[in-house]
DSSP file (Angstrom, degrees, kcal/mol; ACC not computed):
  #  RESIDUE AA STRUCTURE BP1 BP2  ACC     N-H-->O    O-->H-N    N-H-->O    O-->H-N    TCO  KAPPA ALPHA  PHI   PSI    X-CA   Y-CA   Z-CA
    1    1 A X              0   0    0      0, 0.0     2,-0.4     0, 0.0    16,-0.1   0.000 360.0 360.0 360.0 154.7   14.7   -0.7   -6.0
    2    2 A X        -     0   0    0     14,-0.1    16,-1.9     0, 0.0    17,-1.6  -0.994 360.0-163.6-127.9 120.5   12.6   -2.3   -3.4
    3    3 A X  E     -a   19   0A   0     -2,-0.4    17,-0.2    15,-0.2     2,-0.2  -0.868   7.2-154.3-131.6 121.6    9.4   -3.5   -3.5
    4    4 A X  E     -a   20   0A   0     15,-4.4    17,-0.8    -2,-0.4     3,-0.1  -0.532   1.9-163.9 -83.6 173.1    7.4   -4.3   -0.5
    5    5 A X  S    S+     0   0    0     -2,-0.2     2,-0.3    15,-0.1    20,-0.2   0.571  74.0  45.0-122.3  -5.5    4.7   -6.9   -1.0
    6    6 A X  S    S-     0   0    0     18,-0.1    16,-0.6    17,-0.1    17,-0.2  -0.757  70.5-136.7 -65.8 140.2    2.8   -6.0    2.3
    7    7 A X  S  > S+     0   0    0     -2,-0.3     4,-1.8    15,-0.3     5,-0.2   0.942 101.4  63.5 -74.7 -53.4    1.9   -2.9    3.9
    8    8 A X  H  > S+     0   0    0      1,-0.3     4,-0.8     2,-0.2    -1,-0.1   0.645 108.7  38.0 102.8 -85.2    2.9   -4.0    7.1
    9    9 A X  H  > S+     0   0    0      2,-0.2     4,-1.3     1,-0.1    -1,-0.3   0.623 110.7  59.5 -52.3 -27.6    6.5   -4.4    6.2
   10   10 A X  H  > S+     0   0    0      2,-0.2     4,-0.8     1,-0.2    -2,-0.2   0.838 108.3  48.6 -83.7 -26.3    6.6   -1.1    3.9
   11   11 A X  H  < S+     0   0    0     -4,-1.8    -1,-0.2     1,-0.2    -3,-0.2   0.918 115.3  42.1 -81.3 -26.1    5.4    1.0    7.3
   12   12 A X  H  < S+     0   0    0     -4,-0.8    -1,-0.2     1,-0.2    -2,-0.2   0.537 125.2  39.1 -96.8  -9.5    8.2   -0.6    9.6
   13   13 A X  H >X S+     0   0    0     -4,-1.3     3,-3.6     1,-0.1     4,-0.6   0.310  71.7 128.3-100.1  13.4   10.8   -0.2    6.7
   14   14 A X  T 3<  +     0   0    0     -4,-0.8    37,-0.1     1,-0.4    -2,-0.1   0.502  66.1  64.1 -61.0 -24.4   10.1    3.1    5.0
   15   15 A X  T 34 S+     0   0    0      1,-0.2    -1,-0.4    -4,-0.1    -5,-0.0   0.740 118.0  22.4 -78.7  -1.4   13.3    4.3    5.1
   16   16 A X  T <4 S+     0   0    0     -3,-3.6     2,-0.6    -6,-0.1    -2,-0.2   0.373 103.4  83.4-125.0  12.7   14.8    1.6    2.9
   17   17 A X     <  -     0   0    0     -4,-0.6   -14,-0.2    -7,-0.2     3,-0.1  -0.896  51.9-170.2-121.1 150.8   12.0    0.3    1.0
   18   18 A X        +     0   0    0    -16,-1.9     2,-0.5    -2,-0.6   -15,-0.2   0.792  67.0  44.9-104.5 -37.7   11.0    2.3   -2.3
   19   19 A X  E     -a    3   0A   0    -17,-1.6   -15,-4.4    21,-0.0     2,-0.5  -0.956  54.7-163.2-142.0 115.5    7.6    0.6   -3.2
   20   20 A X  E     +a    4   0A   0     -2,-0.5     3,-0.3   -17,-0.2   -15,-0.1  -0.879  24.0 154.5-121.7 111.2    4.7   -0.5   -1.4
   21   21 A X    >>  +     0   0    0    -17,-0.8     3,-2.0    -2,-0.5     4,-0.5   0.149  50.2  97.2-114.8   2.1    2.7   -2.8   -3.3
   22   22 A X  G >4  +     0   0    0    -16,-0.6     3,-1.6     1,-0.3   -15,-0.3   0.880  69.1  81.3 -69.8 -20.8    1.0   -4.5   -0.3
   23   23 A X  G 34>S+     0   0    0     -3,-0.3     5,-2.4     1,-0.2    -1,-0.3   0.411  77.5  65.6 -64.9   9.5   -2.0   -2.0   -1.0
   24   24 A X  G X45S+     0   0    0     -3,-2.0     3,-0.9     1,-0.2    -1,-0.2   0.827  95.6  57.6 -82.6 -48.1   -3.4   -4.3   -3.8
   25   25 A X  T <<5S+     0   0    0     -3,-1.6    -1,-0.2    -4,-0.5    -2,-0.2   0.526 106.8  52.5 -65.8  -6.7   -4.1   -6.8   -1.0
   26   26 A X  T 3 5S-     0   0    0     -4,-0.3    -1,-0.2     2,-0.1    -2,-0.2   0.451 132.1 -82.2-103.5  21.2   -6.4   -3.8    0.8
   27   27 A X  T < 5S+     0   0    0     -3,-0.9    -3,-0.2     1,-0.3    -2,-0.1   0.217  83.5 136.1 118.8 -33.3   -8.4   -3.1   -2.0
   28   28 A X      < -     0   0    0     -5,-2.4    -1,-0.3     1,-0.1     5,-0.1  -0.353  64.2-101.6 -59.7 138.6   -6.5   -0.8   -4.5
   29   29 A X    >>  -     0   0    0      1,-0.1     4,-2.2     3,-0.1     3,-1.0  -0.240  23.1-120.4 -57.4 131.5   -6.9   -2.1   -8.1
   30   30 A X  H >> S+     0   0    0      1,-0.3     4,-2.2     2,-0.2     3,-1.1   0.949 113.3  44.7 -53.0 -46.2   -3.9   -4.0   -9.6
   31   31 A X  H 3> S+     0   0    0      1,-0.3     4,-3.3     2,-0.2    -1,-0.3   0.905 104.2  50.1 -28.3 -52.9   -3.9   -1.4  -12.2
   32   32 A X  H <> S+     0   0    0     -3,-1.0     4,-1.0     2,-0.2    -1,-0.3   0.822 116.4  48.8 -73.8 -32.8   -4.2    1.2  -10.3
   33   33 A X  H XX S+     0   0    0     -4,-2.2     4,-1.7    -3,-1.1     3,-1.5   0.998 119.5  44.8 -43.7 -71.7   -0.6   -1.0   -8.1
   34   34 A X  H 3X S+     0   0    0     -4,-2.2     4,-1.6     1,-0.3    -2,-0.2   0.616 108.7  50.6 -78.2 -28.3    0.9   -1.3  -11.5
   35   35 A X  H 3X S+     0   0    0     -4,-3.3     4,-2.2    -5,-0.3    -1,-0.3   0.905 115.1  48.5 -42.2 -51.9    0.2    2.4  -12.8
   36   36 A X  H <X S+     0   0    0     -3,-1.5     4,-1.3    -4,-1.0    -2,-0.2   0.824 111.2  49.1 -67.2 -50.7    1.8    3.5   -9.4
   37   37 A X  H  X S+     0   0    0     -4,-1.7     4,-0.8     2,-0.2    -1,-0.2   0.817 105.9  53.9 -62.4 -48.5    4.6    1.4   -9.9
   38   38 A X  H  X S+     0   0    0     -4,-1.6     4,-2.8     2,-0.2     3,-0.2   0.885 105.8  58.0 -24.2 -62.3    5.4    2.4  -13.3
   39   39 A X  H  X S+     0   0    0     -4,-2.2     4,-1.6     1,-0.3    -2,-0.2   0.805 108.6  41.9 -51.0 -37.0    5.5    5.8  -12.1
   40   40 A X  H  X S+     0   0    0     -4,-1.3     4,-1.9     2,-0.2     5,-0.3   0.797 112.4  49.4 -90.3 -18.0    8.0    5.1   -9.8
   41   41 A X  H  X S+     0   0    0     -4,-0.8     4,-2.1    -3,-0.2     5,-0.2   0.896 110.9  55.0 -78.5 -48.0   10.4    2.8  -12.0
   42   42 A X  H  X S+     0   0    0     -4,-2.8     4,-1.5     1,-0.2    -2,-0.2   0.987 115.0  51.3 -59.9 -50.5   10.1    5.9  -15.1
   43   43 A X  H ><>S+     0   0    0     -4,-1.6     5,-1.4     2,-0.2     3,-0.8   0.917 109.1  35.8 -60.5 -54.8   11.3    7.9  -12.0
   44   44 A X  H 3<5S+     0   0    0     -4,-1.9    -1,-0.2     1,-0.3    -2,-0.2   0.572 118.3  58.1 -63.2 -24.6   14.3    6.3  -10.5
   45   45 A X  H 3<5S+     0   0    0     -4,-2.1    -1,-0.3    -5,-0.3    -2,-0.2   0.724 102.0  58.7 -87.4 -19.6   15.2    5.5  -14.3
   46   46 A X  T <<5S-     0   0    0     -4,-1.5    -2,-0.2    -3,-0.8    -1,-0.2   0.473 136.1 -81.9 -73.4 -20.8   15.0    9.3  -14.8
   47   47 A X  T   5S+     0   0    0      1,-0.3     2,-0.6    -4,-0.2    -3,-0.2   0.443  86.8 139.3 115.5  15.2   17.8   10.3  -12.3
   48   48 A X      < -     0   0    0     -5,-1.4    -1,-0.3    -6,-0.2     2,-0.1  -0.785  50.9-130.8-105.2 146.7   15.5   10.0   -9.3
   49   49 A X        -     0   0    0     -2,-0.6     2,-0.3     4,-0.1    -4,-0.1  -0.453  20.9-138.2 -92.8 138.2   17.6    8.2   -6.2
   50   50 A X    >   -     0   0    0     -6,-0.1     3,-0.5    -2,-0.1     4,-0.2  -0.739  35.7 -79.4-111.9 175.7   15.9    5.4   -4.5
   51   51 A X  T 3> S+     0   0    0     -2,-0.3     4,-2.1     1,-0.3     3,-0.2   0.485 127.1  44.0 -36.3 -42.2   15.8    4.7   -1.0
   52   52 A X  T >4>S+     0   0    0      1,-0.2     3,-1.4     2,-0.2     5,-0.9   1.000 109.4  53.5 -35.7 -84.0   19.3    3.1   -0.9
   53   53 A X  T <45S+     0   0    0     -3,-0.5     3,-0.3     1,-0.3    -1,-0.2   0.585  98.1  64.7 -44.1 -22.7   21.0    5.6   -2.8
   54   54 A X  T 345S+     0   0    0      1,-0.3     2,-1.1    -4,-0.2    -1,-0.3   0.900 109.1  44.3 -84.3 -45.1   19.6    8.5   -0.4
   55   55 A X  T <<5S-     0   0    0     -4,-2.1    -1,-0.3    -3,-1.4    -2,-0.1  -0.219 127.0 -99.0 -97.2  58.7   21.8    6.8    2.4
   56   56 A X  T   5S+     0   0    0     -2,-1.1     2,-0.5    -3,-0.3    -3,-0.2   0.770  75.4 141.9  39.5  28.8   24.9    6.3    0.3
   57   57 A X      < -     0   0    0     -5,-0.9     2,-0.6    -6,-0.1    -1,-0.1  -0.778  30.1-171.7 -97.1 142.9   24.3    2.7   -0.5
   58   58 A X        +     0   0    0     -2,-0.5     2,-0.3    -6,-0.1    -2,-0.0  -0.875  24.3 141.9-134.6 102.0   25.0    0.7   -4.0
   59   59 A X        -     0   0    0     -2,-0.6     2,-0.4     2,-0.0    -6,-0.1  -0.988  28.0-170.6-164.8 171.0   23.9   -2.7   -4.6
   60   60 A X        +     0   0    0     -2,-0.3     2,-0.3     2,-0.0    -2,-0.0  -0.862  11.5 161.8-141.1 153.0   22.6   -5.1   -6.7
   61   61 A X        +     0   0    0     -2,-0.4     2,-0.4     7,-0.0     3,-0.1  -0.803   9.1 165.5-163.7 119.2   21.4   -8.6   -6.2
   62   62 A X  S    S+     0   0    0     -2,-0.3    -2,-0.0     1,-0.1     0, 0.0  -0.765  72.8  18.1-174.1 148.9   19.4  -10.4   -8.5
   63   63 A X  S    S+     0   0    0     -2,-0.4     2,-0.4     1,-0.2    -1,-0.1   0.739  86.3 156.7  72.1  39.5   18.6  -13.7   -8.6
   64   64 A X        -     0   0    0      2,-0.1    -1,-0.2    -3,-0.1     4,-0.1  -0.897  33.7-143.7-118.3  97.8   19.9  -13.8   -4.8
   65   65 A X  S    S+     0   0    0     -2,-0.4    -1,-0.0     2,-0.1    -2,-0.0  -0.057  71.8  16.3 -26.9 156.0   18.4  -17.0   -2.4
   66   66 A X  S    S-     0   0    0      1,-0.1     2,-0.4     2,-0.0    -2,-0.1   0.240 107.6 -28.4 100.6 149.8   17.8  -15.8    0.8
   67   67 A X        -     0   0    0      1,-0.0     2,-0.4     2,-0.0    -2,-0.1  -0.562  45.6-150.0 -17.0 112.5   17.6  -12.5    2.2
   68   68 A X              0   0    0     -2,-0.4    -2,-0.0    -4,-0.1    -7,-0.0  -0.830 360.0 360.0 -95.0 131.5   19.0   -9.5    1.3
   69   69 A X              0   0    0     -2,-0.4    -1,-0.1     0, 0.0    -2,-0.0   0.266 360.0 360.0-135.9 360.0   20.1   -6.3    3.3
């Protein structure tokens, strides 16, 4: 899953980024981020396919320097 940290980024990637967290920096409460975020983690752990997975991609990285695509 993919987490933007910006809005900014999340609007110009939307088809591959899952989670847009940048809205804490316009004012939404980190709670209110980290509720939202939950929600979506409970989902995609539920069977629901994230952005990747809807165009027939599979990967994993973590703990990866660098950029990742």
């Amino acid at each position: 899953m993919k987490i933007s940290t910006n809005t900014a980024l999340y609007d110009k990637k939307r088809d591959w980024i899952d989670f847009n967290a940048g809205t804490a920096a316009q004012g939404e409460s980190l709670d209110s981020v980290g509720e939202r975020l939950l929600d979506h983690v409970l989902a995609v752990a539920g069977g629901e396919k994230t952005r990747a997975e809807q165009h027939g991609a599979r990967e994993i990285s973590i703990f990866k320097d660098g950029v990742v695509l």
